[in-house]
LUMTI-11408 format. One record per residue: x, y, z of N, C-alpha, C, O in turn; residue number from 0; residue in one letter. Coordinates in Angstrom, 2 decimals, always signed. Atoms other than C-alpha are relative to their C-alpha. Layout:
N
SITE  X  Y  Z  X  Y  Z  X  Y  Z  X  Y  Z  NUM  A
...
END
This chain:
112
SITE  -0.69  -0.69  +1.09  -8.03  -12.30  +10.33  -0.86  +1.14  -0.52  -2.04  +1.02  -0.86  0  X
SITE  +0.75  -1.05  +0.85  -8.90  -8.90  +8.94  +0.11  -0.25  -1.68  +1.02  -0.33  -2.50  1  X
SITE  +0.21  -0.46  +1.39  -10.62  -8.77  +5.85  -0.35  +1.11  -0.91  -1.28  +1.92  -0.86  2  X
SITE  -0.31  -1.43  +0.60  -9.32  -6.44  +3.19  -1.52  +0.39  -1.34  -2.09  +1.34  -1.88  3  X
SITE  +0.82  +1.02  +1.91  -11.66  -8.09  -0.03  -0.98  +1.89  -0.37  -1.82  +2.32  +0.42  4  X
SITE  +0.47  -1.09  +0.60  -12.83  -4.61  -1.86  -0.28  +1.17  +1.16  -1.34  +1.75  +1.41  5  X
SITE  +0.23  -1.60  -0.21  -11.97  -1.68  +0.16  +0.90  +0.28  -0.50  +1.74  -0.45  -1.02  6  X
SITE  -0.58  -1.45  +0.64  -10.55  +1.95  -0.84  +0.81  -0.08  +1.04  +0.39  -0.32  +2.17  7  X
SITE  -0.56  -0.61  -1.17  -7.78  +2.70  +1.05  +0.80  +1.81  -0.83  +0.66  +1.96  -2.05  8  X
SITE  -1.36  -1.73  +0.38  -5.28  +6.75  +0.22  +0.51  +0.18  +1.38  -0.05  +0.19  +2.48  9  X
SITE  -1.06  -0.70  -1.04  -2.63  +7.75  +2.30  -0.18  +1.20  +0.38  -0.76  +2.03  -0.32  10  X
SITE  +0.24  -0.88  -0.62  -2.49  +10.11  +4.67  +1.14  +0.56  +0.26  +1.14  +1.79  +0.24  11  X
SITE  -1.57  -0.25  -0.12  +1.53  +10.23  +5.35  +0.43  -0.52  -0.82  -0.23  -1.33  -1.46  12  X
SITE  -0.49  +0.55  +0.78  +3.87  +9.48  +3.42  +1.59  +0.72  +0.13  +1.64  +1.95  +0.11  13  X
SITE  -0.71  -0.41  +0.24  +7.67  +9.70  +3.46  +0.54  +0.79  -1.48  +0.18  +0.57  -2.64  14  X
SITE  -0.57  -0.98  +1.13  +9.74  +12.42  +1.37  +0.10  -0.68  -1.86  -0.22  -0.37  -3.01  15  X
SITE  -0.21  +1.21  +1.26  +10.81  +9.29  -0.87  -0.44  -0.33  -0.83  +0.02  -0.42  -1.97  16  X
SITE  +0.91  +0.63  +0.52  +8.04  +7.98  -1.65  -0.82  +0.66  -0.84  -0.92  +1.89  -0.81  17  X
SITE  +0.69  -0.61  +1.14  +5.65  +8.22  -4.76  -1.47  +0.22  +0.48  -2.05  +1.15  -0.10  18  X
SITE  +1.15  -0.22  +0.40  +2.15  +7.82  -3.51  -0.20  +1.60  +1.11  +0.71  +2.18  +1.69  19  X
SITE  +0.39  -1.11  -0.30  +0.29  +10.84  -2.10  -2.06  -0.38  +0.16  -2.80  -1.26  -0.28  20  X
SITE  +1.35  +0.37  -0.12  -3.34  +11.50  -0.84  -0.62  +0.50  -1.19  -1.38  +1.45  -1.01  21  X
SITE  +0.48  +0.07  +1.21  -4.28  +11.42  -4.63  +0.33  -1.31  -0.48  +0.03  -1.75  -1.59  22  X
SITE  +0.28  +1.86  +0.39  -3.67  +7.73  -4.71  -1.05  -0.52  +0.86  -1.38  -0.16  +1.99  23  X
SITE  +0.82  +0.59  -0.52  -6.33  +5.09  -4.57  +1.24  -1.23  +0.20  +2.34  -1.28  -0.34  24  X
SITE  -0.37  +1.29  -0.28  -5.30  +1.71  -3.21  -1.77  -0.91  +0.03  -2.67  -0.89  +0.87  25  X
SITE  +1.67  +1.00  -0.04  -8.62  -0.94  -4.52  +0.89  -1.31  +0.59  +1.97  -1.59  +0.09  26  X
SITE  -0.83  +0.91  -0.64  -7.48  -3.92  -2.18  -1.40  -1.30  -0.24  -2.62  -1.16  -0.28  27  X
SITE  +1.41  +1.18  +0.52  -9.50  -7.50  -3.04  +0.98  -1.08  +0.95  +2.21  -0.97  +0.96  28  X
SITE  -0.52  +1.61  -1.08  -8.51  -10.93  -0.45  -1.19  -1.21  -0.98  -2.37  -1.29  -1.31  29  X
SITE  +0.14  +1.35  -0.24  -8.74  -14.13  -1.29  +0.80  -1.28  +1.12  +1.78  -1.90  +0.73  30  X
SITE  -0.10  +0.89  -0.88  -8.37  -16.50  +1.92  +1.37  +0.99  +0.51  +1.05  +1.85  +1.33  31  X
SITE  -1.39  -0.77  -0.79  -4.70  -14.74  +2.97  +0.69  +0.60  -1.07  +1.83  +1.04  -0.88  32  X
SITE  -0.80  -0.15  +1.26  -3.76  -13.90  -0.48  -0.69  +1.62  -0.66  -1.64  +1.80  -1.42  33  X
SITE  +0.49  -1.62  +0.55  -3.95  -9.57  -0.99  +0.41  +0.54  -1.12  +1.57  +0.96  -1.07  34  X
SITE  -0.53  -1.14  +1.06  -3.62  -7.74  -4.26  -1.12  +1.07  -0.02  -2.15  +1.17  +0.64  35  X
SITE  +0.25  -1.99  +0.28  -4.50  -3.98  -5.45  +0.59  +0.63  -1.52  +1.67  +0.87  -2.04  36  X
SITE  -1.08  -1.01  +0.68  -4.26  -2.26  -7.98  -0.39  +1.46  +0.26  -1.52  +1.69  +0.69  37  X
SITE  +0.26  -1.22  -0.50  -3.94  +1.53  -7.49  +0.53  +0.62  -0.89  +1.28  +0.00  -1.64  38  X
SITE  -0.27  -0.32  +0.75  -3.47  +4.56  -9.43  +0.12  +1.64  +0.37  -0.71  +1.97  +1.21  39  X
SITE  +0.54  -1.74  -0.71  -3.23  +8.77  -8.70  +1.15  +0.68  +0.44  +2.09  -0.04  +0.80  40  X
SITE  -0.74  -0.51  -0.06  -1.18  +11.30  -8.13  +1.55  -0.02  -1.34  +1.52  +0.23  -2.54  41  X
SITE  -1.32  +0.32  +1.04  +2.82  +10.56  -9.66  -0.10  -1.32  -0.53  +0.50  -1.81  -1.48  42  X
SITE  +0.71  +1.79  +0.40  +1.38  +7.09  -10.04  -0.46  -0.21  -1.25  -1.53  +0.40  -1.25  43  X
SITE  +0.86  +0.62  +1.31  +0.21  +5.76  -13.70  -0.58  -1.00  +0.25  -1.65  -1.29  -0.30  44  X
SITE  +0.72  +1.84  -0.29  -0.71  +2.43  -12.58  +1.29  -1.15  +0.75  +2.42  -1.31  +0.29  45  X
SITE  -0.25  +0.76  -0.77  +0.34  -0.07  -9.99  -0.39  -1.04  +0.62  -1.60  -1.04  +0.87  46  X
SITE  +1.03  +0.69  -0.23  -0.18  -3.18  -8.60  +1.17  -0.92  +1.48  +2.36  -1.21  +1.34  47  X
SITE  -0.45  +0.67  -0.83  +0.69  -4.98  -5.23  -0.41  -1.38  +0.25  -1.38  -1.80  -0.39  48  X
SITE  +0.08  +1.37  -0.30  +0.78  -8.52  -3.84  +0.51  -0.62  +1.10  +1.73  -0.57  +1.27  49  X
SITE  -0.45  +0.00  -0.94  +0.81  -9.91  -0.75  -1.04  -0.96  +0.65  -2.17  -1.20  +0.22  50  X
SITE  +0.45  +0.50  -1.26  +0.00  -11.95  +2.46  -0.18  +0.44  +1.13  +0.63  +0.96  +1.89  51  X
SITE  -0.14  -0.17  -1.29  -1.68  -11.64  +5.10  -0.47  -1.03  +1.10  -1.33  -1.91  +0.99  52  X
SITE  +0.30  +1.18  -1.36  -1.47  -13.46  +8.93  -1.28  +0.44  +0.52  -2.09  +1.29  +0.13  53  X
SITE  +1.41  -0.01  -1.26  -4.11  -14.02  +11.92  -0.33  +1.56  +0.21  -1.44  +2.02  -0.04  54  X
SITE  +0.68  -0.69  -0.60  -3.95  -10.96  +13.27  +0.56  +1.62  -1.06  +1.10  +2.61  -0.57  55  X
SITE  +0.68  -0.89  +1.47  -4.37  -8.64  +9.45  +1.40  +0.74  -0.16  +1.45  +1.54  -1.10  56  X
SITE  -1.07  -0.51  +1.03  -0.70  -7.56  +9.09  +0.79  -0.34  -1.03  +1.17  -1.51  -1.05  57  X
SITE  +0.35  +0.33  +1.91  +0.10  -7.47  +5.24  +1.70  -0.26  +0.04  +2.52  +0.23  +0.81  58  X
SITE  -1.83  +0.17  +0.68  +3.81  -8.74  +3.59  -0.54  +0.34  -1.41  -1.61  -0.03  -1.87  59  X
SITE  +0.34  -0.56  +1.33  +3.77  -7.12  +0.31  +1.10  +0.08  -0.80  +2.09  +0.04  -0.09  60  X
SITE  -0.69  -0.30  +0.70  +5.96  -6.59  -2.82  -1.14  +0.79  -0.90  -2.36  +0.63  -0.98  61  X
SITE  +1.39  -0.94  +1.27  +4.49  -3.81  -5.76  +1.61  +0.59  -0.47  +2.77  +0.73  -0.08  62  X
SITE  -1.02  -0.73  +1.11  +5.95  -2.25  -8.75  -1.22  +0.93  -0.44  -2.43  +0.78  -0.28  63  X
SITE  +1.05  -1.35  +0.51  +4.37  +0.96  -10.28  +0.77  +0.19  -1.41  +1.68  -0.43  -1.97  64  X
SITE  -0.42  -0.70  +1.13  +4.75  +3.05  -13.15  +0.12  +1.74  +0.39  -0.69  +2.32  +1.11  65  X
SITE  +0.41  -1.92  -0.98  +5.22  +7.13  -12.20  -0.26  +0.45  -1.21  -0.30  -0.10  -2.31  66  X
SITE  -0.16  -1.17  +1.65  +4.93  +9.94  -14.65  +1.09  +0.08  -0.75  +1.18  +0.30  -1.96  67  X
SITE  -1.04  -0.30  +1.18  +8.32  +10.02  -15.38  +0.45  -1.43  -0.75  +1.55  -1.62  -1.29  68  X
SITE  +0.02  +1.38  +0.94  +7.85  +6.44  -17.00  +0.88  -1.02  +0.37  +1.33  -2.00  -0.22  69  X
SITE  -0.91  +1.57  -0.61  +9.81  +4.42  -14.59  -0.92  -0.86  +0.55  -2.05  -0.68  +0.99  70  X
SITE  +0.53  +1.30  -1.02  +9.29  +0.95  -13.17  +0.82  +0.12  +1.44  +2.03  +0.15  +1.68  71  X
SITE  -0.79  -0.09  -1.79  +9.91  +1.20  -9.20  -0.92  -1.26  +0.02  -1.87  -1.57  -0.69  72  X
SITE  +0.25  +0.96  -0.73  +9.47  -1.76  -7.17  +0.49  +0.24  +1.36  +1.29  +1.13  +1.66  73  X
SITE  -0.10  -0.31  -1.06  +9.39  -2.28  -3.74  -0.80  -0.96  +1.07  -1.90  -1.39  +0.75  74  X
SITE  +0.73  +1.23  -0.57  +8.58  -4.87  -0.53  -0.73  +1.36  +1.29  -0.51  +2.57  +1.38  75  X
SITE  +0.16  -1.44  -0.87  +6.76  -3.03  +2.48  -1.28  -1.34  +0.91  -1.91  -2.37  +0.67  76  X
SITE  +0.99  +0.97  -1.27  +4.76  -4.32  +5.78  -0.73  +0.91  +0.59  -0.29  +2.02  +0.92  77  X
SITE  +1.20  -0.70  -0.66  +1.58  -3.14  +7.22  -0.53  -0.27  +0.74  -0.87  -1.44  +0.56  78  X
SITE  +0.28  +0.46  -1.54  +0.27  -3.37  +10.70  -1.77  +0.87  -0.07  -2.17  +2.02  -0.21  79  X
SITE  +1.51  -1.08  -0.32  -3.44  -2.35  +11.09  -0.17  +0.36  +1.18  +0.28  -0.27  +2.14  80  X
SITE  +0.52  -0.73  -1.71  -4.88  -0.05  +14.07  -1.55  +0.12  -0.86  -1.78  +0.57  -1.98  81  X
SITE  +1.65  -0.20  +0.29  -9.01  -0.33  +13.95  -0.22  +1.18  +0.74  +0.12  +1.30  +1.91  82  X
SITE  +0.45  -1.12  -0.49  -10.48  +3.20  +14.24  -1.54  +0.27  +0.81  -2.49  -0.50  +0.64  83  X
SITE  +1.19  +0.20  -0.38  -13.26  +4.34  +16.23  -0.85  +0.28  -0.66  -1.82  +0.73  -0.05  84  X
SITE  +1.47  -0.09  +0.85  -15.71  +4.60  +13.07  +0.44  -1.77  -0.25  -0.34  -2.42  -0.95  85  X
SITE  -0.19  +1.76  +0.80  -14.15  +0.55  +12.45  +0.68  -0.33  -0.90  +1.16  -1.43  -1.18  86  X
SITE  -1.35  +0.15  +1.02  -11.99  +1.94  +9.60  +0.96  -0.67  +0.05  +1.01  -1.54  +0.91  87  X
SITE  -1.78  +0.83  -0.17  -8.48  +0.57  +9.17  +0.59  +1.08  -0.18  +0.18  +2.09  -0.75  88  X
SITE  -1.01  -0.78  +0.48  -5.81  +2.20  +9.06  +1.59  -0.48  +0.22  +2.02  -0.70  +1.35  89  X
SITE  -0.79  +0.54  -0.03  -2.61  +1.04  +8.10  +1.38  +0.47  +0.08  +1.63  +1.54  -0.48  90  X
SITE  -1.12  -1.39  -0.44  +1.07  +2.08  +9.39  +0.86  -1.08  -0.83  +0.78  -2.30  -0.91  91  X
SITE  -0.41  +0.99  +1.54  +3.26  +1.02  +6.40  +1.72  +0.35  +0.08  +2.15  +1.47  -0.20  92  X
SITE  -1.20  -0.51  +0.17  +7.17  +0.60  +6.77  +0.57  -1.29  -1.49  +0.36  -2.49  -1.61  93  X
SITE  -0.16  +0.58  +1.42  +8.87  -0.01  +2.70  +1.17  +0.37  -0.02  +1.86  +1.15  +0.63  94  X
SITE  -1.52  -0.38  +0.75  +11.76  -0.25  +0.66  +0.09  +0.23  -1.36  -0.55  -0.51  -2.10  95  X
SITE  -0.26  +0.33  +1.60  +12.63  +0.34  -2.66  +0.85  -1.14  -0.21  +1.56  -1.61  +0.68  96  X
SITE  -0.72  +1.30  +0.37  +14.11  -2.61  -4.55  +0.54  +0.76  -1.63  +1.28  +0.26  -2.47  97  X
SITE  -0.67  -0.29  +1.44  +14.81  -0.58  -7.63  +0.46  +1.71  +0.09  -0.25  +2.08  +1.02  98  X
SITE  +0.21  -0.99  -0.05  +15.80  +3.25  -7.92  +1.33  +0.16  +1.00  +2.33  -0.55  +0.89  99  X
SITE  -1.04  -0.30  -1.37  +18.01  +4.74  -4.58  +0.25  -1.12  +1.04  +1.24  -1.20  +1.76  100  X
SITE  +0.08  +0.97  -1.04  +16.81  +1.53  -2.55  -0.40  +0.65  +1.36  +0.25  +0.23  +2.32  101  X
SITE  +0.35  -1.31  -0.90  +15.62  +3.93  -0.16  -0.91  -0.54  +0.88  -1.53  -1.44  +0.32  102  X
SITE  +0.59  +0.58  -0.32  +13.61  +3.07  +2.83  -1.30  +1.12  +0.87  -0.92  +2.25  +1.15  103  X
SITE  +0.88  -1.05  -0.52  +10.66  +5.02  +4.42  -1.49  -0.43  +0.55  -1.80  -1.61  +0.40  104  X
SITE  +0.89  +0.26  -0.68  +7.22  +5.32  +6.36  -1.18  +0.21  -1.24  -1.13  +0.64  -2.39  105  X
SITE  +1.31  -0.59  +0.79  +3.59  +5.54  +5.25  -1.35  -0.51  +0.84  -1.39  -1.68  +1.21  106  X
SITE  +1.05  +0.45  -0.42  +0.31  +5.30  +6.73  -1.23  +0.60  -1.12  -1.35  +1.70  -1.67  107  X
SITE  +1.69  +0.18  +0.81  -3.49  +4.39  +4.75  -0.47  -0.06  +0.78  +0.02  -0.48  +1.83  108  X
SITE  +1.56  +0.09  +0.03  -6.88  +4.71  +5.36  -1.16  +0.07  -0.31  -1.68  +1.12  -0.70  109  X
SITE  +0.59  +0.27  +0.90  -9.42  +3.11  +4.29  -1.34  +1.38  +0.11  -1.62  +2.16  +1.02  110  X
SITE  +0.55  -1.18  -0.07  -11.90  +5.50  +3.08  -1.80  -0.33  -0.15  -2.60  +0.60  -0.12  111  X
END
């Protein structure tokens, strides 16, 4: 199992949809299979995810944020890691909204 337990990750892609941007942090902390984060930057005020992960380090997640324009979005989303050749992670991220348009879209992190 990959362990996440205190790294940085920011996006690098990100669908049209979507709120974060490479001015979000993602602080990611593990306990045994059990991932949260909170993150903050860009249209972002503060956010926080929650999630599992299996054997071989891809994440099940739900998160709700806050943006600038003072909404609550929520949203579930799955992440598949690819190990880079410095050892980084980097994660290819397909989500949904659960609140808002319901809208569904891509995203890839890396950790920094």
């Amino acid at each position: 199992m990959i362990n996440y337990n205190n790294k940085f990750f920011k996006p690098v892609s990100n669908s049209e949809n979507g709120e974060t941007s490479n001015e979000t942090v993602f602080h990611y902390k593990q306990e045994g299979n059990i991932l949260t984060s909170e993150y903050s930057g860009g249209q972002i005020i503060k956010g926080h995810l929650i999630g599992l992960v299996d054997k071989t380090g891809n994440i099940e997640m739900k998160y709700h944020q806050i943006n600038k324009k003072g909404e609550l979005m929520t949203g579930f989303c799955t992440s598949k890691p690819e190990i880079l050749s410095d050892g980084k992670i980097r994660l290819h991220e397909t989500w949904q909204w659960t609140s808002g348009d319901l809208s569904k879209g891509n995203s890839i992190i890396e950790e920094q």
